[in-house]
C-alpha positions as CSV (number, residue, x, y, z in Angstrom):
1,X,0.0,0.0,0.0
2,X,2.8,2.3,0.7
3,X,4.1,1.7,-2.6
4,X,1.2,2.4,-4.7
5,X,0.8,5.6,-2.2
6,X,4.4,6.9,-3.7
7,X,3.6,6.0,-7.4
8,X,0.3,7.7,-7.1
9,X,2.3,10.7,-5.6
10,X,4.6,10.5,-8.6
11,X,1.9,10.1,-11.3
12,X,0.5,14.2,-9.8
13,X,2.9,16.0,-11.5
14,X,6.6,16.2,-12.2
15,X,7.6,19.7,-10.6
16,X,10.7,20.2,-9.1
17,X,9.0,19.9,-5.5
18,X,7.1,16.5,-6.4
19,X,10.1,15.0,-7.7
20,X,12.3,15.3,-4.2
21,X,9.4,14.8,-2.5
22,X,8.7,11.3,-4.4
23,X,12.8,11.0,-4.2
24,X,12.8,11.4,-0.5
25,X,9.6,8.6,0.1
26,X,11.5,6.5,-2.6
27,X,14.6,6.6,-0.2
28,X,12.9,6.1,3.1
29,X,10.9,3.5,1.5
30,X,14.3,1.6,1.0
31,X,15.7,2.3,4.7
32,X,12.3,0.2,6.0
33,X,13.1,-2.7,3.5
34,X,16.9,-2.8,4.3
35,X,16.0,-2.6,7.9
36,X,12.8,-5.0,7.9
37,X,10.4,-2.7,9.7
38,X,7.1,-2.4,8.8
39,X,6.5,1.1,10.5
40,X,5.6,4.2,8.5
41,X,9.0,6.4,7.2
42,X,10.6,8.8,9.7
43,X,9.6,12.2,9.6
44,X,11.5,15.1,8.4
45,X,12.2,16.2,11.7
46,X,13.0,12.8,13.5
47,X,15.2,12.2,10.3
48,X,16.9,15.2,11.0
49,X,17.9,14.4,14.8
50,X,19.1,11.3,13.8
51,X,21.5,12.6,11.0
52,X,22.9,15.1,14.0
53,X,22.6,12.3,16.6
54,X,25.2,10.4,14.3
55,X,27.5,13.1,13.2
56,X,29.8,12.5,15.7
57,X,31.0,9.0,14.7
58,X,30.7,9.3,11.3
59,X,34.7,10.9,11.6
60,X,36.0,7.9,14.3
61,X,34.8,5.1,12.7
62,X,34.2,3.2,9.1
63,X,31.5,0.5,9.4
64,X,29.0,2.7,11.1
65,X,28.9,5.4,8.4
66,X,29.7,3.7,5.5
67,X,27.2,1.3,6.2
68,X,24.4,4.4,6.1
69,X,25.5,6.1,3.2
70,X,25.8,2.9,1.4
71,X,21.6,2.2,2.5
72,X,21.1,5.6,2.1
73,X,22.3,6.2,-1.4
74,X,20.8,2.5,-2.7
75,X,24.7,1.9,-4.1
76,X,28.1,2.1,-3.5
77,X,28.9,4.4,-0.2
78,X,29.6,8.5,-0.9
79,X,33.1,9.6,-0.3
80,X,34.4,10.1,3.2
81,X,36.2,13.6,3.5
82,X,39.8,13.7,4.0
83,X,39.5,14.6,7.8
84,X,37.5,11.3,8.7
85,X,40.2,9.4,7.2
86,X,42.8,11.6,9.0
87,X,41.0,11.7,12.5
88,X,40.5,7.4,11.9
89,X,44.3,7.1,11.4
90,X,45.4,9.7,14.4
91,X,43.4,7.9,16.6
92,X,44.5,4.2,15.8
93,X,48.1,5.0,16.0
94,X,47.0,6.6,19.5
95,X,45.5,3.6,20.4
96,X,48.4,1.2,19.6
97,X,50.7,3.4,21.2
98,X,49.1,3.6,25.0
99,X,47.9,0.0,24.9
100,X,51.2,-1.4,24.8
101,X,51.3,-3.3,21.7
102,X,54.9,-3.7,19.8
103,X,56.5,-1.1,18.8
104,X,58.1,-1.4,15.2
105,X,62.1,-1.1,15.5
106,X,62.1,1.6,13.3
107,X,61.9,3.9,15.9
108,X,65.6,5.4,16.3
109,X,65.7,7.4,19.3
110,X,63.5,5.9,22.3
111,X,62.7,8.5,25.3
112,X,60.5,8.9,28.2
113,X,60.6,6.3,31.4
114,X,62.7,3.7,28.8
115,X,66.6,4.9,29.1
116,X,67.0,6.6,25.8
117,X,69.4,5.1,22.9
118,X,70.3,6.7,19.5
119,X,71.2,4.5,16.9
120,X,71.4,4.2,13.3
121,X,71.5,1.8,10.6
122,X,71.7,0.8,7.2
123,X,72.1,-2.7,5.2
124,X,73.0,-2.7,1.5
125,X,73.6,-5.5,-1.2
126,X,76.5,-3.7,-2.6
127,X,78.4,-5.8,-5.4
128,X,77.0,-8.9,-4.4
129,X,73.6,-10.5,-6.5
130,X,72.4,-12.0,-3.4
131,X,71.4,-10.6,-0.4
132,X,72.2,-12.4,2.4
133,X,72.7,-10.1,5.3
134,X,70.0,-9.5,8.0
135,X,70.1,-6.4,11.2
136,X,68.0,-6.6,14.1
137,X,67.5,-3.8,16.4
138,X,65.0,-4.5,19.0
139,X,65.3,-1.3,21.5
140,X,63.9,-2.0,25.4
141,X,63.9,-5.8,24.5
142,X,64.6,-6.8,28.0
143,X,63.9,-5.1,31.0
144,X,65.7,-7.3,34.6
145,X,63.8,-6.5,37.6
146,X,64.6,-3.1,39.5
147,X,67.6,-2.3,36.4
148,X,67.8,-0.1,33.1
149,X,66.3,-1.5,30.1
150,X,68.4,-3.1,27.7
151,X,69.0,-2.6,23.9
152,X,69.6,-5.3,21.3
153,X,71.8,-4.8,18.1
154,X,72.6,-7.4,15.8
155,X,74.4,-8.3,12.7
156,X,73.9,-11.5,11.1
157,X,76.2,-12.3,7.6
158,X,74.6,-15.3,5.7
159,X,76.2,-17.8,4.2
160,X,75.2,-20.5,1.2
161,X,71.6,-18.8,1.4
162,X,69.7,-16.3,3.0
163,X,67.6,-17.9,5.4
164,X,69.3,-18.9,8.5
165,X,70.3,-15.0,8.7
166,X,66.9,-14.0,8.6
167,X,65.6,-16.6,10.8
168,X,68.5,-15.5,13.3
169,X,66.8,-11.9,12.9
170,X,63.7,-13.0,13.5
171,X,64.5,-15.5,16.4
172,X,67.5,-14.8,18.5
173,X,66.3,-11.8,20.3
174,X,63.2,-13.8,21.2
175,X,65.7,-16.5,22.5
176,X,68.1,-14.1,24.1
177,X,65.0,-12.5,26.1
178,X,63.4,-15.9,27.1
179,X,66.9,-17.2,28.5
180,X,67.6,-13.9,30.3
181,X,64.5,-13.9,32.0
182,X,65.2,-17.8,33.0
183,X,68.6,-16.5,34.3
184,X,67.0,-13.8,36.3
185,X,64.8,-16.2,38.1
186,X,67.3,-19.4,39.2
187,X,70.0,-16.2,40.1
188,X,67.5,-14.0,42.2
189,X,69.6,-14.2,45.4
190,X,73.2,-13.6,43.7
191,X,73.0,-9.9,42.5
192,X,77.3,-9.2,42.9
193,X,78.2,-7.7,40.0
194,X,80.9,-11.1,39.3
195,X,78.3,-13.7,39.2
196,X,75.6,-11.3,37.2
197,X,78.3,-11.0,34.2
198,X,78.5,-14.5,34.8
199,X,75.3,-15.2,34.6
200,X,74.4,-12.9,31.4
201,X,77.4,-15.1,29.7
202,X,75.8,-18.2,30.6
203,X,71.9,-16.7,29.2
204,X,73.9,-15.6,25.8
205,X,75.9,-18.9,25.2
206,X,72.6,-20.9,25.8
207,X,70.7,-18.4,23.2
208,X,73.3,-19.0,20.5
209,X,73.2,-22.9,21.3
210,X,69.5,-22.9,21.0
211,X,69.5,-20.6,17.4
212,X,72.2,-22.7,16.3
213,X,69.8,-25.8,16.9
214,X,66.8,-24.1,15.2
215,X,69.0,-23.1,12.4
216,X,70.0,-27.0,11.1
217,X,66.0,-27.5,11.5
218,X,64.8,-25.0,9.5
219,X,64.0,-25.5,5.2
220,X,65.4,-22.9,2.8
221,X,62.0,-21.7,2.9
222,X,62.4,-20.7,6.8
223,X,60.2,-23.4,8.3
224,X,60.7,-24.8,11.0
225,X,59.9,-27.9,12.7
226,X,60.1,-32.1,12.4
227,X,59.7,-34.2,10.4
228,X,61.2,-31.6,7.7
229,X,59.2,-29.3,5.4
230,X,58.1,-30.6,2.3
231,X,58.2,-28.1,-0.3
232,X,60.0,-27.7,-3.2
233,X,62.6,-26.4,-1.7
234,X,63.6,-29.1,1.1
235,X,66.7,-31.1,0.3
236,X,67.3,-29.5,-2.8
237,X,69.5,-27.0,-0.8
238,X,73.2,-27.2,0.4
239,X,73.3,-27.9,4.0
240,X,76.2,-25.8,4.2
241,X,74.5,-22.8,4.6
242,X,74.6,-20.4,7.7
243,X,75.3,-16.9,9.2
244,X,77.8,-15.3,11.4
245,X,76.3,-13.5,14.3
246,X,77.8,-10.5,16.3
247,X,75.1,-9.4,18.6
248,X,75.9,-6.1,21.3
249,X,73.7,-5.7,24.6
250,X,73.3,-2.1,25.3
251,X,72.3,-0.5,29.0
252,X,73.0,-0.9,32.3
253,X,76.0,0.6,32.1
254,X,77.8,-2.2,30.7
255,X,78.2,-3.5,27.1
256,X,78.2,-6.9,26.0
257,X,79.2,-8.5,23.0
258,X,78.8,-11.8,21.4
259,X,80.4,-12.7,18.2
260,X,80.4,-16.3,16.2
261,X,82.2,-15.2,13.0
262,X,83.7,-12.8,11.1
263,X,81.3,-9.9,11.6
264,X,82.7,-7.1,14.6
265,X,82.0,-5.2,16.9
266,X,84.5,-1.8,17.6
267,X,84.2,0.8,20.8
268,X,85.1,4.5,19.8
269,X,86.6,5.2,23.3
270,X,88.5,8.5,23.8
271,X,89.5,8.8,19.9
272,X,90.6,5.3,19.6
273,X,89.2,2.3,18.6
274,X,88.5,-0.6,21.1
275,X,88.3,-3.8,19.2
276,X,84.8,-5.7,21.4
277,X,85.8,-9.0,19.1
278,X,87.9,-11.0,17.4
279,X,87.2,-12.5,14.0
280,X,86.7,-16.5,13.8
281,X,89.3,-16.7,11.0
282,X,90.7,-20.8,10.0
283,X,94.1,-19.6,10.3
284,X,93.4,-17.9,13.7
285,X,96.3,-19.9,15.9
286,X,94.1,-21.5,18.5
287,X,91.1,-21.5,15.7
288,X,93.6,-23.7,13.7
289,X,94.6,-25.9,17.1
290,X,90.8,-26.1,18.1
291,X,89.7,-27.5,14.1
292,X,92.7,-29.7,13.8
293,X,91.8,-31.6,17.7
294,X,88.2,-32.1,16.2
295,X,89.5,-33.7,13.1
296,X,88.5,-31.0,10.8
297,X,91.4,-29.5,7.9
298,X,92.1,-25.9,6.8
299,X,92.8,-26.1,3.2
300,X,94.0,-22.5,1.8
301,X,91.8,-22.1,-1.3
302,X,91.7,-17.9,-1.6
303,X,92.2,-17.9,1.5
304,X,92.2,-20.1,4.8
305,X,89.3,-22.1,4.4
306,X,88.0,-24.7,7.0
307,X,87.9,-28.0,4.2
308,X,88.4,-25.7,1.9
309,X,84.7,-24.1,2.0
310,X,84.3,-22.1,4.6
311,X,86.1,-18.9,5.1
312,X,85.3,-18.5,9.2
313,X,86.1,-21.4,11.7
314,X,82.9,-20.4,14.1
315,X,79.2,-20.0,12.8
316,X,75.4,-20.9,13.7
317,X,73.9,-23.8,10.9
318,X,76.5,-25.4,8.9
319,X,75.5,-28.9,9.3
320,X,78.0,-30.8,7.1
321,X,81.0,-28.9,8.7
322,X,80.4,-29.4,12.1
323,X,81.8,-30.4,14.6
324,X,84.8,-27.7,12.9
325,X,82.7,-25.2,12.9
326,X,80.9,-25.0,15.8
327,X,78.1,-21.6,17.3
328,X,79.8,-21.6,20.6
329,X,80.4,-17.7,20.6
330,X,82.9,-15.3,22.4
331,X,81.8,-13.1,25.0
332,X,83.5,-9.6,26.0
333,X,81.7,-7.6,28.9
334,X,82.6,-4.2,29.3
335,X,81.6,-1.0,31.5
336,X,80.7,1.8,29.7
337,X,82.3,5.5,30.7
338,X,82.6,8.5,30.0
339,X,85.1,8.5,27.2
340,X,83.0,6.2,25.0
341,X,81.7,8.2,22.0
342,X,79.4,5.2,19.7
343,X,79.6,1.6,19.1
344,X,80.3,0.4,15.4
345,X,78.6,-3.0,14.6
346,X,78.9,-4.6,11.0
347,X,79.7,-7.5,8.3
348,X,83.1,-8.6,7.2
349,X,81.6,-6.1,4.1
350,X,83.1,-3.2,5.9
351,X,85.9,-4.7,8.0
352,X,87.5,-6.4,4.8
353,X,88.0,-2.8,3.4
354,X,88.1,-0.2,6.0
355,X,90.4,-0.5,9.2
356,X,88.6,0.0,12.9
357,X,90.1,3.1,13.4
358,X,88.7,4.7,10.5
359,X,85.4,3.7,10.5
360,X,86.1,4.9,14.5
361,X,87.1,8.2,12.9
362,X,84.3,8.6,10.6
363,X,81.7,7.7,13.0
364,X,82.7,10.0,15.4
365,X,82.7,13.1,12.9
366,X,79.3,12.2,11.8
367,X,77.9,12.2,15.7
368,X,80.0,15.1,16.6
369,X,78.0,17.8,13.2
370,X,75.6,19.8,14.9
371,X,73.2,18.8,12.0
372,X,73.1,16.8,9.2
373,X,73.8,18.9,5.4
374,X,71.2,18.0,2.8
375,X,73.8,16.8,0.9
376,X,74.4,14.8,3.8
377,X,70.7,13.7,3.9
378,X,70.5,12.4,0.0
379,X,73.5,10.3,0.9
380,X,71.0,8.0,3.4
381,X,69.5,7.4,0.0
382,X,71.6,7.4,-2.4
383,X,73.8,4.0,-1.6
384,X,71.5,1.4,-2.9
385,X,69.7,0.0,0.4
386,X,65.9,1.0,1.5
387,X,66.4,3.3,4.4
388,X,63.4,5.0,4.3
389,X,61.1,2.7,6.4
390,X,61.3,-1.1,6.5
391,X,63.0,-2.5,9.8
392,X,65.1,-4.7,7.4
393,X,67.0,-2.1,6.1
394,X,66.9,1.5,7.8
395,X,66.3,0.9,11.8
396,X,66.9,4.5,13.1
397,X,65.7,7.5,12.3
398,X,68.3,9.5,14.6
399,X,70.1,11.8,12.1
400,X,73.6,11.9,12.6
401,X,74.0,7.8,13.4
402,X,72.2,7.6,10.1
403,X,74.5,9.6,8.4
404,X,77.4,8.0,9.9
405,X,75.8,4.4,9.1
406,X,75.4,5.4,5.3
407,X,78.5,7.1,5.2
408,X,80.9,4.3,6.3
409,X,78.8,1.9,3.6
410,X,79.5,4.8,1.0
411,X,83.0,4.5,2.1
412,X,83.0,0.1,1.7
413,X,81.5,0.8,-1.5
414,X,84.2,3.1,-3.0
415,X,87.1,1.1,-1.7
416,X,85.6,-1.6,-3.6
417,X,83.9,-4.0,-1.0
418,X,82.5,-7.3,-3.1
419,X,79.8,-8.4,-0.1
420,X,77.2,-7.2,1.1
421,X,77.4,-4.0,3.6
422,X,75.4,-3.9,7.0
423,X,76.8,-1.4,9.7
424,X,75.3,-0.2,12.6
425,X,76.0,2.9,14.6
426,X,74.8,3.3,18.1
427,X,75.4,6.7,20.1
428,X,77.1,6.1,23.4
429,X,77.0,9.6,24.3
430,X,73.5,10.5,24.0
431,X,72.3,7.5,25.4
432,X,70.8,8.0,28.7
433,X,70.1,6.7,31.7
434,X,72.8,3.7,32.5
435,X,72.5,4.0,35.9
436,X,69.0,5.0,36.6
């Protein structure tokens, strides 16, 4: 009946007034039948208090208001103006931020109750084809009870493949939290500073022993688990594939280092460089003693190779080489002070090319500019890596490690470096709060 009441309405006359008369039945008409009601269509003025009743979500939310325009229109919903999508995406990232959820690692310069930590990176292909480097920064990733946060920085240089590298970015954090905390709790009545160093030794030795273990599990596709993965890729891949891993604790007012390779870590300390590890060369003296008691060879084939394949006597994966190469990795602890200026961590792609005290040098120019040029700005993005966003590649967004980041891989690159390039660039003197 209500139909034939709006055709005979229609059939009157086609003025200008008839027509969005008929047009506004027509609509309401298709309200009721969307919404199943059988009741008569809202008036004017009750349509008009709810249109101002819903004004006020209509620029905090989607489903709400692009479910009424789409009704109300009989097709696809109107346009949203620019300020609802603005307003949705202020108030999301809001959200995220004061109910604790993960932070991405891009973030370069934390602040606020967490100890604050500048940092900077950057990870480039360079000459190689492959990529097979991987840099995790995790800042605050570990918190002991009544102590500073501490800060994760990473380097992992893959070997034979890409994937045990990026599982060790994805993973050893993860493990190095999960044994810390274990630590913390079976410790809780030894809290002298000897048997806490111990302690954090112990926590990073088990973490490397436990990536190592996931890393002879996992496909070439980065699954992991047993029995083995069964894609196209399982078993079709070398098992000599692995990564080196040099890994640097920040906060506390200590440093610690682990390294199982030939990636390094090097302390700018009062103008000098402070080597924080020692490369796992073949033809390393008690490398050499330590392969030949496990029945392994180094056969010098461009260079000192363990069995003539592997350039480094120590990494994690590496199934076929073992027991030569073993993941056991060496540990340095040391307090930081007040003559530290930054902390250089990075692949045998810089270290084959560019001496510590140099890239010491460098670094500390960089941090010591009051700003960065522009010039200096288009050189973060002009050396061939994505540091614009992506936690892969560009971690920090604090300007001057940055710059020195980019600058020392502009440096590898013009002295001819054939590997891939991953430095990292952390900023001793502006990070606060070591003994708070």
């Amino acid at each position: 009946m209500a139909a034939s009441r709006v055709e005979k309405m229609a059939s009157e006359g086609d003025s200008p007034e008839n027509c969005r008369e008929t047009r506004r039945q027509r609509i309401q008409m298709r309200i009721l039948e969307a919404s199943g009601e059988g009741a008569a269509p809202p008036s004017r003025k009750r349509d008009g208090k709810r249109r101002e009743a819903h004004e006020e979500p209509e620029t905090s939310g989607f489903s709400v208001s692009e479910k009424r325009n789409r009704v109300a229109d009989g097709g696809a919903p109107s346009p949203r103006p620019r300020s609802s999508y603005l307003a949705v995406s202020l108030s999301s990232s809001t959200s995220s931020a004061s109910d604790g959820e993960l932070v991405s690692p891009a973030i370069g310069s934390t602040s606020g109750s967490v100890p604050a930590v500048a940092f900077g990176s950057i990870s480039l292909a360079g000459r190689s084809r492959e990529m097979e480097d991987a840099v995790s920064i995790q800042p605050d990733f570990f918190r002991p009870e009544g102590s500073p946060s501490i800060h994760f920085f990473a380097v992992f240089d893959g070997h034979g493949g890409s994937h045990v590298a990026a599982l060790c970015k994805a993973q050893m954090h993860v493990l190095l939290a999960e044994e810390l905390g274990r630590a913390e709790t079976e410790t809780e009545t030894e809290r002298d500073a000897e048997a806490e160093e111990a302690r954090i030794k112990m926590a990073v030795g088990r973490s490397f022993a436990r990536m190592d273990e996931m890393a002879l599990m996992a496909c070439a596709c980065g699954t992991i688990g047993v029995p083995p993965c069964g894609c196209e890729r399982s078993g079709t891949v070398s098992e000599i594939v692995g990564s080196t891993a040099v890994v640097a604790l920040v906060g506390g007012g200590r440093l610690v280092v682990a390294n199982c390779g030939d990636s390094r870590a090097v302390l700018s300390r009062g103008g000098r460089a402070v080597p924080l590890s020692d490369d796992h060369k073949p033809d390393r003296p008690d490398e050499l003693a330590r392969i030949e008691a496990a029945g392994g060879r180094v056969i010098y084939l461009n260079g000192a190779r363990v069995y003539g394949i592997l350039a480094m006597s120590r990494a994690l994966g590496d199934k076929y080489l073992k027991p030569a190469v073993i993941s056991e990795p060496e540990i340095r602890v040391v307090e930081i002070t007040a003559a530290d200026e930054c902390l250089i961590i990075a692949s045998d792609g810089l270290w084959d090319v560019l001496p510590n005290d140099l890239a010491c040098d460098v670094a500390r120019r960089c941090l010591e500019e009051a700003e960065p040029t522009r010039g200096s700005e288009r050189l973060l993005h002009e050396d061939g890596g994505d540091t614009a966003g992506g936690p892969e590649k560009e971690h920090a967004s604090d300007a001057r490690c940055s710059l020195a980041a980019a600058l020392l891989a502009r440096l590898a690159l013009g002295r001819r470096s054939a590997d891939n390039i991953s430095v990292v660039v952390v900023d001793l003197r502006r990070t606060r709060g070591w003994s708070d």
